[in-house]
PAZAPA-4460 file (N, C-alpha, C; in steps of 0.05 Angstrom, whole numbers, plus 32768, in hexadecimal, padded with zeros to 4 digits):
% residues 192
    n_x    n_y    n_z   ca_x   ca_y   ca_z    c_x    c_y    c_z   seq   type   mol
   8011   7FE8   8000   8000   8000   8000   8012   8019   8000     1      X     A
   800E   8029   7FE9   801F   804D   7FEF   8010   8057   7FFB     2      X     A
   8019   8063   8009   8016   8081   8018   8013   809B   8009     3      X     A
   7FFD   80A3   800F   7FFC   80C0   8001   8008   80D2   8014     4      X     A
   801B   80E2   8008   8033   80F4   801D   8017   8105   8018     5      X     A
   8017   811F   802B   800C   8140   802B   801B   814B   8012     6      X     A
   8014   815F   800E   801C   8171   8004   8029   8183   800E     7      X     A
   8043   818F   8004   8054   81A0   800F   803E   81C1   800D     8      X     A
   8047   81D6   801C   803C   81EC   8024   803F   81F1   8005     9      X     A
   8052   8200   7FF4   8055   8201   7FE4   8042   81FC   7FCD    10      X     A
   804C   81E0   7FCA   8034   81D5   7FB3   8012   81D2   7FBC    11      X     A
   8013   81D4   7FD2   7FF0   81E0   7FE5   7FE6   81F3   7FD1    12      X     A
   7FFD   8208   7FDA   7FF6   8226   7FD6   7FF3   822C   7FAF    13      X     A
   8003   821F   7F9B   8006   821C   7F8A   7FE6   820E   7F7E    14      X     A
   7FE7   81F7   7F85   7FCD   81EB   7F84   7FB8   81FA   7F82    15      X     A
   7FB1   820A   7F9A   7FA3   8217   7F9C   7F99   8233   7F8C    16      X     A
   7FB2   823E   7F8A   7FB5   8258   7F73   7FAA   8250   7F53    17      X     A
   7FB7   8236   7F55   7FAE   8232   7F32   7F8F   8225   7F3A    18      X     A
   7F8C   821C   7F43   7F68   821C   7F44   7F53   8239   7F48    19      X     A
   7F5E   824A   7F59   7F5B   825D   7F52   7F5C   8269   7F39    20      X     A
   7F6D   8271   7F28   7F77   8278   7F14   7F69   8272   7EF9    21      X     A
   7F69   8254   7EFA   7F5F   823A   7EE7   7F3B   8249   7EE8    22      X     A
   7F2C   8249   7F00   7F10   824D   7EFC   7F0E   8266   7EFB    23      X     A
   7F18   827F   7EF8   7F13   8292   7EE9   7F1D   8299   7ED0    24      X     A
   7F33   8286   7EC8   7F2C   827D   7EA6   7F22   8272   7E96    25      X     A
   7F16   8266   7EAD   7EFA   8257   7E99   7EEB   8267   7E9D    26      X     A
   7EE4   8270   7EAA   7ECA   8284   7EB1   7ECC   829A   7E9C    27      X     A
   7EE6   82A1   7E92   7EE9   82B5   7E7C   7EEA   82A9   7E63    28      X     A
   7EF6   8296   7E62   7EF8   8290   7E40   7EF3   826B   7E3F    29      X     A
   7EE3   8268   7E52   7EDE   8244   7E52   7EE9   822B   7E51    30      X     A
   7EDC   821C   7E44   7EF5   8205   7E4B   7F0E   8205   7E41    31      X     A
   7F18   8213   7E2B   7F2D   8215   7E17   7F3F   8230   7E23    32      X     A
   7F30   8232   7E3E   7F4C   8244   7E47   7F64   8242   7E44    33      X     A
   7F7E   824B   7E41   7F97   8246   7E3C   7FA9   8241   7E4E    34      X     A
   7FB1   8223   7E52   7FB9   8217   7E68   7FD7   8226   7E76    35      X     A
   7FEB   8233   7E61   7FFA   8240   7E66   7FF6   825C   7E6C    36      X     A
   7FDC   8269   7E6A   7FDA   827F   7E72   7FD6   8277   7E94    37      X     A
   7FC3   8269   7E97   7FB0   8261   7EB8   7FCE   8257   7EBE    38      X     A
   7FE5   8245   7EB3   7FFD   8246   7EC7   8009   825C   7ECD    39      X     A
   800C   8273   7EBA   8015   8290   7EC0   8014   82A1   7ED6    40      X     A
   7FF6   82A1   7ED3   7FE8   82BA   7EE2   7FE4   82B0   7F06    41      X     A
   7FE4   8293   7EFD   7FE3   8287   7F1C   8006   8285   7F2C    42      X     A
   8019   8293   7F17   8034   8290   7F21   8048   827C   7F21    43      X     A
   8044   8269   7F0D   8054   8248   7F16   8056   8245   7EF0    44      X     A
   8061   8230   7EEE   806A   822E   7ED2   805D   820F   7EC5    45      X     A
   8058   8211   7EB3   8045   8203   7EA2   8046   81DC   7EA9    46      X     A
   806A   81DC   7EB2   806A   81C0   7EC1   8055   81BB   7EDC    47      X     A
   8057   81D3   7EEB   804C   81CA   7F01   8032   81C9   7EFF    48      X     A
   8025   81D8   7EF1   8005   81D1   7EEE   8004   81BA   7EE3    49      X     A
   800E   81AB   7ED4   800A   819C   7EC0   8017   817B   7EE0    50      X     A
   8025   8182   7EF9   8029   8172   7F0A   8015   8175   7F1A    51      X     A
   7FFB   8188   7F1E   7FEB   8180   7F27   7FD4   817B   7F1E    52      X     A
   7FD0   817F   7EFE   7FB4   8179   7EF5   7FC5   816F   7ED3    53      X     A
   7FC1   8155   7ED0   7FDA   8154   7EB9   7FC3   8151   7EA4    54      X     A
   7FA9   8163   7EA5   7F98   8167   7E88   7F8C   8179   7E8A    55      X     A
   7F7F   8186   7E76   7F71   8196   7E7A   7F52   818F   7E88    56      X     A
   7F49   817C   7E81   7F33   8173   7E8C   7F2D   8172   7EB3    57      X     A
   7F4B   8167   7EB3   7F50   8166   7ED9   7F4D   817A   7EE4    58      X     A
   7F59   8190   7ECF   7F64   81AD   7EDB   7F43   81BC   7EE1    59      X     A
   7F2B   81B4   7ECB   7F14   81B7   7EC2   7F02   81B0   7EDC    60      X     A
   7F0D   8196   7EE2   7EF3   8187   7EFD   7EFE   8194   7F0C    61      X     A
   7F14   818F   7F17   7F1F   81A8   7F32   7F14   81BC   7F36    62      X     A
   7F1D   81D0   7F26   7F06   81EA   7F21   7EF2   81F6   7F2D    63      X     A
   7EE3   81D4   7F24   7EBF   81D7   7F27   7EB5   81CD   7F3A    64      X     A
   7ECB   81AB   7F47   7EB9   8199   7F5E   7EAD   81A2   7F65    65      X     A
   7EAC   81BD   7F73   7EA4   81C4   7F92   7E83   81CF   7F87    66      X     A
   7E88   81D5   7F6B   7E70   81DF   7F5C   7E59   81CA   7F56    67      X     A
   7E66   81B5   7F4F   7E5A   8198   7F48   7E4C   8187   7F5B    68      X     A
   7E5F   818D   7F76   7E56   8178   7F83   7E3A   818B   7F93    69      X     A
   7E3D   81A7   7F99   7E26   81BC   7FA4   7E0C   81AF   7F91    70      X     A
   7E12   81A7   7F77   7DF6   819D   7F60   7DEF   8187   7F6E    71      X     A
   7E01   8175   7F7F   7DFD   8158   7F86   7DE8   8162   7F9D    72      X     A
   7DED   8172   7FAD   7DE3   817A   7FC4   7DC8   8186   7FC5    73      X     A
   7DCD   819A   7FB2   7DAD   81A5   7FA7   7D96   8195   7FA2    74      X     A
   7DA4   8180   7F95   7D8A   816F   7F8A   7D80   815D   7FA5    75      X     A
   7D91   815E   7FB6   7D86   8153   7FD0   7D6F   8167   7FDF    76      X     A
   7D77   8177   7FD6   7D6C   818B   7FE8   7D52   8196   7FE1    77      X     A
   7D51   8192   7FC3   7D36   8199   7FAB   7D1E   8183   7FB4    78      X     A
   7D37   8167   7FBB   7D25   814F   7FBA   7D0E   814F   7FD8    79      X     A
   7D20   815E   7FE7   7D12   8160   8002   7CFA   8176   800C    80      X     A
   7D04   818C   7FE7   7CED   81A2   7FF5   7CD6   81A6   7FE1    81      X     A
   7CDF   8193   7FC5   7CBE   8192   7FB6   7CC0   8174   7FAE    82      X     A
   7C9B   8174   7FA2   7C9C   8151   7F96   7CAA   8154   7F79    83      X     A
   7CB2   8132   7F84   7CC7   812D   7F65   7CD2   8130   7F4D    84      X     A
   7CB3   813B   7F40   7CBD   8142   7F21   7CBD   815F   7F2C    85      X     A
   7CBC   8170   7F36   7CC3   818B   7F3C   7CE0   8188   7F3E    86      X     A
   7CE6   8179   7F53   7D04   817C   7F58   7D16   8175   7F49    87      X     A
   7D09   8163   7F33   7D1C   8160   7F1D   7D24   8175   7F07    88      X     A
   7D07   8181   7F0A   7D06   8192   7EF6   7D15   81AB   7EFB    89      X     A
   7D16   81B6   7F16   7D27   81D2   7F24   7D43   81C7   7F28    90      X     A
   7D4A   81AC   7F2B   7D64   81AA   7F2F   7D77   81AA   7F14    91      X     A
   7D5C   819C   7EFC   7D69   819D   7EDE   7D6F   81BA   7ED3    92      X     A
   7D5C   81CB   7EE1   7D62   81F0   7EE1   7D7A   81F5   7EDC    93      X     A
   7D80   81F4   7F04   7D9C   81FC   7F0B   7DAC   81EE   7EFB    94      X     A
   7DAE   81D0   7EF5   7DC7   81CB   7EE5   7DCC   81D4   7ECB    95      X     A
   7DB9   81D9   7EC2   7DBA   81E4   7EA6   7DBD   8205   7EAB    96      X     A
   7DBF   8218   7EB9   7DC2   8233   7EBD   7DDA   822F   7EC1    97      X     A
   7DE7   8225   7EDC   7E05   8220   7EE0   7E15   8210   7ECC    98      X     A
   7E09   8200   7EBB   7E1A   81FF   7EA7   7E1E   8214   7E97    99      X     A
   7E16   8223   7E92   7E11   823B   7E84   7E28   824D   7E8F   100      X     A
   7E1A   8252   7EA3   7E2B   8267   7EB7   7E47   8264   7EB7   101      X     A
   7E4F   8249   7EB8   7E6D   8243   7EBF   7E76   8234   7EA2   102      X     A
   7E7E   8249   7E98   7E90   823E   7E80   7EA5   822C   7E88   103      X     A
   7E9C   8213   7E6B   7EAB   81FC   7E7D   7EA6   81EB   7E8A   104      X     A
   7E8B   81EC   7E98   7E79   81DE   7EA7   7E6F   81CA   7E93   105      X     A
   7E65   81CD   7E78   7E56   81C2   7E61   7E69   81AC   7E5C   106      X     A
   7E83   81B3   7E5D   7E95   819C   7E51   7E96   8184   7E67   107      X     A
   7E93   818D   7E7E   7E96   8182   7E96   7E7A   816A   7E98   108      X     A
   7E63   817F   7E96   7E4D   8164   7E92   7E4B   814D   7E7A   109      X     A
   7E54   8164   7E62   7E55   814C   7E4F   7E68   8133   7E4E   110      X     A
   7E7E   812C   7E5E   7E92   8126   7E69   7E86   8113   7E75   111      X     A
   7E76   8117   7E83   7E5C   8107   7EA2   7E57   80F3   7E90   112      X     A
   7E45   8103   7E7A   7E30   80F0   7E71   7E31   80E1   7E58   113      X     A
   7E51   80E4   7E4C   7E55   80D7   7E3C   7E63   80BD   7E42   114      X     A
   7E56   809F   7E34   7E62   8086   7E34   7E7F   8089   7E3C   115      X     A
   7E8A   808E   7E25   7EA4   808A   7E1B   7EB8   80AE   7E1B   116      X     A
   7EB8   80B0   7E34   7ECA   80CF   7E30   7EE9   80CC   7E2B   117      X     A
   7EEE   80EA   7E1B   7F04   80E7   7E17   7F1C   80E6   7E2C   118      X     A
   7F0E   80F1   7E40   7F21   80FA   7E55   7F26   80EA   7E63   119      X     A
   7F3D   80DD   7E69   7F3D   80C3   7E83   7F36   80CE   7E98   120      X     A
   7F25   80B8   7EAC   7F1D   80B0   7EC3   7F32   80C3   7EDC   121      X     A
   7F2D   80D5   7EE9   7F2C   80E2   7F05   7F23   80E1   7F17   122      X     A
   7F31   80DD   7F31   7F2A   80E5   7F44   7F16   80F8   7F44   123      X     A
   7F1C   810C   7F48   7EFB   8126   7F3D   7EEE   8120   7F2D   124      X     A
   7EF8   8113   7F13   7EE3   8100   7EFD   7ECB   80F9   7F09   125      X     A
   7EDD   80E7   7F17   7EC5   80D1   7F21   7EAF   80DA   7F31   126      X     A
   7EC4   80FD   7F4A   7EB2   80F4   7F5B   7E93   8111   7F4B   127      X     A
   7E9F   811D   7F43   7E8F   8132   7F2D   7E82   8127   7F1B   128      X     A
   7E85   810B   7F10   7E6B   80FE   7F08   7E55   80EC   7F18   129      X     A
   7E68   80DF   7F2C   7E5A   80CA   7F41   7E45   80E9   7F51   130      X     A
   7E49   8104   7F4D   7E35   8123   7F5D   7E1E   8122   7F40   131      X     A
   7E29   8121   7F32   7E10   8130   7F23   7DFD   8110   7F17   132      X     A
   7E0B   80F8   7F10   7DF8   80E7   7F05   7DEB   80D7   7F25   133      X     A
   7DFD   80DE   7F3B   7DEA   80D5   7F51   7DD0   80E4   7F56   134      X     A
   7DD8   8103   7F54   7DB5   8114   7F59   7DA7   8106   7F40   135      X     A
   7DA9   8107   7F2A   7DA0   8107   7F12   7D8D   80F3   7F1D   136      X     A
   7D9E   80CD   7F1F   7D8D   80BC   7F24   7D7F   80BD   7F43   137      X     A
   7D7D   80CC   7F57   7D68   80D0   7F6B   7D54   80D5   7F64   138      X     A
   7D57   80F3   7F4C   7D44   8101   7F51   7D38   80F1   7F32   139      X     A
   7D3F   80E7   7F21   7D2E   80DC   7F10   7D25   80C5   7F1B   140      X     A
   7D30   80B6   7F2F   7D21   809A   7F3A   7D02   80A6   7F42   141      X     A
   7D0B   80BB   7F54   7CF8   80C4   7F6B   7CD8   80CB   7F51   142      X     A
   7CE1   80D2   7F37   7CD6   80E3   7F26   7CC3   80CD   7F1F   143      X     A
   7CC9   80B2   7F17   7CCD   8098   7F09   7CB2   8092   7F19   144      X     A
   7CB8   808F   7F32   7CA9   8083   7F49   7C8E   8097   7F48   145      X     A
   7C8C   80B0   7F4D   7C78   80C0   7F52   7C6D   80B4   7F33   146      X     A
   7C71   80A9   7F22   7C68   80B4   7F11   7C64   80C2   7EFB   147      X     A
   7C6C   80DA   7EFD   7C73   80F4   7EE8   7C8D   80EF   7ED4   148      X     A
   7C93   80DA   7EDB   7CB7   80D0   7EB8   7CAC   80BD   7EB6   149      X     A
   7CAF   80C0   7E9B   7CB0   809E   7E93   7CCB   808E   7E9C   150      X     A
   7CBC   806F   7E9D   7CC7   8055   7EA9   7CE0   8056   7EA0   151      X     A
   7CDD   8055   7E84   7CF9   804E   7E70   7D06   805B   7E6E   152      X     A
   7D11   8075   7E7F   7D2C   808C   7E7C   7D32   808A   7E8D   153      X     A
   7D4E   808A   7E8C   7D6C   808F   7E90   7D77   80A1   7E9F   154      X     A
   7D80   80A1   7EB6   7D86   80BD   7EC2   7DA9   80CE   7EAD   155      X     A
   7DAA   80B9   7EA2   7DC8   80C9   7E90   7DBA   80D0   7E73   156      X     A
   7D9C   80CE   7E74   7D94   80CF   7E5C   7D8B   80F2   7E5A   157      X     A
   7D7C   80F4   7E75   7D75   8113   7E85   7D87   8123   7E84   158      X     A
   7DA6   811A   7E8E   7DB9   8128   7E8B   7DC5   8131   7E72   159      X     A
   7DC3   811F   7E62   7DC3   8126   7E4C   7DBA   8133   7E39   160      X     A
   7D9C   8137   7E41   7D8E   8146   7E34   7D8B   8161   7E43   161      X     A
   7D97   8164   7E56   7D9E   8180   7E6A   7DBA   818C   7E5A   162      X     A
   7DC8   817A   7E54   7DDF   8187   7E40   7DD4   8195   7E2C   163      X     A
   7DC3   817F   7E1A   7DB4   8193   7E09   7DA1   81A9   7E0B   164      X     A
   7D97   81AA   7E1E   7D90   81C6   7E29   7D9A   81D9   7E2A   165      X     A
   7DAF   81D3   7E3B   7DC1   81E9   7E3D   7DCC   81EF   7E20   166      X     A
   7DD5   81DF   7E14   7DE7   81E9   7DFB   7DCB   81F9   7DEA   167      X     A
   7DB3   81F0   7DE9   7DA3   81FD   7DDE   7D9F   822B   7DE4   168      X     A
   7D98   8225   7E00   7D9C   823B   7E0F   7DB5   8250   7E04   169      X     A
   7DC7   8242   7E05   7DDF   8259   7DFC   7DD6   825D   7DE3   170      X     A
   7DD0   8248   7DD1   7DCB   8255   7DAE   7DBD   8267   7DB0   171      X     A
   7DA2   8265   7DC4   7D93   827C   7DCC   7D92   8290   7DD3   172      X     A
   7DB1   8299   7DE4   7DB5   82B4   7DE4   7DCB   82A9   7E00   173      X     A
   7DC6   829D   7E08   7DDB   828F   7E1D   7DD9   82A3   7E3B   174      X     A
   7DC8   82AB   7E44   7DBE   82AD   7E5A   7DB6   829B   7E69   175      X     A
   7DA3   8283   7E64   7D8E   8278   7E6B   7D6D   827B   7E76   176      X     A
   7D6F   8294   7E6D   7D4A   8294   7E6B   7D3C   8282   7E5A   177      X     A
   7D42   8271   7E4A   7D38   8261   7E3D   7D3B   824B   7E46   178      X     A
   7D3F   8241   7E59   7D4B   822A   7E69   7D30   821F   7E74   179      X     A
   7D22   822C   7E83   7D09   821A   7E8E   7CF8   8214   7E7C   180      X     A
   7CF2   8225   7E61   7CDE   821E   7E50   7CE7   820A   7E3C   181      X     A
   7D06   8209   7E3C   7D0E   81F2   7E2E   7D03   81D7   7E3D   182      X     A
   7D0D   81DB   7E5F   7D0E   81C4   7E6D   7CF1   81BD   7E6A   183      X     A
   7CD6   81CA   7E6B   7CBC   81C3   7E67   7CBC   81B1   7E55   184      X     A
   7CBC   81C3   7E3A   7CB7   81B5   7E22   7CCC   8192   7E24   185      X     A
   7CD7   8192   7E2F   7CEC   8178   7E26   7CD7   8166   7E3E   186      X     A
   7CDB   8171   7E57   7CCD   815B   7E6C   7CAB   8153   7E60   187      X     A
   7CA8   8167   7E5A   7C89   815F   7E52   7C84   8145   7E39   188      X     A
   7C9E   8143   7E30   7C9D   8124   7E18   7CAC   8116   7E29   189      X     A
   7CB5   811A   7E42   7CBD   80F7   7E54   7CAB   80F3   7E66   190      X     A
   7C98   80FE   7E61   7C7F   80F4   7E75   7C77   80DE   7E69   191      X     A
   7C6A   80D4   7E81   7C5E   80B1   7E72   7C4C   80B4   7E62   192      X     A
***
């Protein structure tokens, strides 16, 4: 069995800066931020980011966990304060607005919910998909059961079709005011 040593103060503090750094370059220019700029501006040189997130994708989940996993939590929280197909429906909201909101986020779900991604398997991978396809399948079980979804869907199928929402929304003007009347119109053909 290895031992995971700590991290020296140093590379803490480093760590930290380029996560910083990293999510307000996405937030400005999205997922295709420029990995040698976000090593720049965060102060360290293009090796060392690349020793703590050796892709762009890692550097991507990092970023966001804390964002991703708050979606995991929400939907707990939706599930506790309306019935089912509501909560699916306000939690599919928020994910599709915050995708929006956080450039970079989009690449991150589509990532979730695709079979076969390009990006190898992470630590944050895992646990940024095991947050969002866990709410997904609660709150569509819960949906399933009441009633209001049909039997035969997929909670990666919802998600998937929340990507397409969202990507719809931006063609739309990329705000998301169009986001709930999309989400209507789509839920109202997975009704039984």
């Amino acid at each position: 069995m290895t031992q995971v040593r700590p991290m020296r103060a140093d590379a803490r503090r480093n760590h930290e800066r380029l996560l910083t750094v990293a999510a307000e370059a996405f937030a400005e220019h999205g997922e295709n931020a420029s990995l040698d700029q976000i090593a720049k501006r965060a102060g360290v040189g293009s090796g060392t980011l690349y020793r703590h997130f050796p892709t762009r994708h890692a550097l991507l989940e990092a970023a966001y966990v804390d964002r991703i996993e708050a979606l995991g939590r929400r939907a707990a929280e939706l599930a506790g304060e309306l019935p089912p197909g509501e909560a699916l429906m306000e939690w599919l909201n928020e994910l599709c607005v915050t995708t929006i909101q956080l450039r970079g986020m989009k690449a991150l779900l589509g990532a979730a919910v695709t079979d076969h991604g390009s990006a190898p398997p992470t630590a944050c991978g895992t646990a940024c998909g095991t947050a969002v396809k866990g709410a997904a399948s609660r709150l569509v079980g819960a949906a399933q059961a009441e009633g209001v979804l049909r039997a035969d869907l997929e909670p990666v199928e919802v998600l998937r079709l929340a990507h397409g929402v969202a990507t719809a929304a931006e063609l739309g003007g990329g705000q998301g005011e169009e986001i709930r009347r999309y989400l209507t119109l789509l839920t109202e053909g997975l009704r039984p």
